[in-house]
N, C-alpha and C positions, 0 to 999 in steps of 0.2 A: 836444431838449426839445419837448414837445406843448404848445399851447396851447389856453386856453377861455375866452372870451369872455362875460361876462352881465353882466346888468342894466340891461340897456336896455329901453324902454318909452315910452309914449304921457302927454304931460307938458304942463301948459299954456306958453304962451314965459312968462318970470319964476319959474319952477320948479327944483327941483332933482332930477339924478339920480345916484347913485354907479355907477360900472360896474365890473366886476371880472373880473382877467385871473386866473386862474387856471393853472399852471408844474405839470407833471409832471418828472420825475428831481430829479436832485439839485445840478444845478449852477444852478440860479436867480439866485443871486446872483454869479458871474459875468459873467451877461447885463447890459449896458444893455436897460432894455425902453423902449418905448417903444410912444405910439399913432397911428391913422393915422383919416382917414377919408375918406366916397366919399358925398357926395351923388348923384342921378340924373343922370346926363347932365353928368358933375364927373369931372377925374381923381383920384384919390385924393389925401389932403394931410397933411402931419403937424400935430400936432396938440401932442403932449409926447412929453418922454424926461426918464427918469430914469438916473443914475449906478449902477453897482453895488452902493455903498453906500447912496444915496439921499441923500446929499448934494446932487450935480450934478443939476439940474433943469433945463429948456430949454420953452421953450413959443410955437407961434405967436402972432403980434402978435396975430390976434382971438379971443385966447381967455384971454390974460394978464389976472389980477386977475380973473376968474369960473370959471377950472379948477384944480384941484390934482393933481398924478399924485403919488403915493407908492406906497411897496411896502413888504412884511412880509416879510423873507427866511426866517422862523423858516417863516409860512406859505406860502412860496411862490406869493403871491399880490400883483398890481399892482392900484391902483386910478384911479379918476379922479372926482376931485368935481366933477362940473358945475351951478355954480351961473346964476341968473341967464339961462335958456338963451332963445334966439332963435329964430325961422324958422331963419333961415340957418346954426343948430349941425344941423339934422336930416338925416341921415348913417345910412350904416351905420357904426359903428365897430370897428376893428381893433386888434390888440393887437400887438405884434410882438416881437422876442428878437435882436439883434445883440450880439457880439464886443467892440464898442469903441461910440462918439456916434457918429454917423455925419451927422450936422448932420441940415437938414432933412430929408434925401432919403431915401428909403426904401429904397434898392441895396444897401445891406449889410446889411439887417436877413435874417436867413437861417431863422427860423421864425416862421409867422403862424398866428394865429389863426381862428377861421370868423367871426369878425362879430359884433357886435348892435346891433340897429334902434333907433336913437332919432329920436323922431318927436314933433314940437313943437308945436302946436296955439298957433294965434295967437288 
């Protein structure tokens, strides 16, 4: 599965942005997706993961109660409502495609995405 990555952009901190992963072929819903991200000079971190169904939702502690990840299997497409955003959300962010949850860690996630730049203006 090919991934793509958008809607990131330059947002004041207390702003909102949706980002959207965007799933080629046809197995999407298959996939746990899930997001990651990489500040500068950061190792990359997760961020959310969604279930197959979109039931199962998981999310790091600093982002719980101001992000949402959901997905459209009809569109083959994942999102992320970030609401509320901070200095410290500004990141590139990644999309990713694993098999099974794979908790936080990102080792099983087996196709990623190119990125996109959210960038926070305090």
């Amino acid at each position: 599965v090919q991934l793509q990555a958008s809607g990131g952009g330059l947002v004041q901190a207390g702003g909102s942005l949706r980002l959207s992963c965007a799933a080629s072929g046809r197995t999407f819903s298959s996939y746990v997706m899930g997001w990651f991200r990489q500040a500068p000079g950061k190792e990359r971190e997760f961020v959310a993961a969604i279930s197959q169904s979109g039931v199962g939702k998981w999310y790091a502690d600093s982002v719980k109660g101001r992000f949402t990840i959901s997905r459209d299997n009809v569109k083959n497409t994942m999102y992320l409502q970030m609401n509320s955003l901070k200095s410290e959300d500004m990141a590139i962010y990644y999309c990713a495609a694993a098999p099974s949850y794979q908790g936080r860690g990102s080792g099983g996630y087996n196709y990623w995405g190119q990125g996109t730049l959210v960038t926070v203006s305090s």
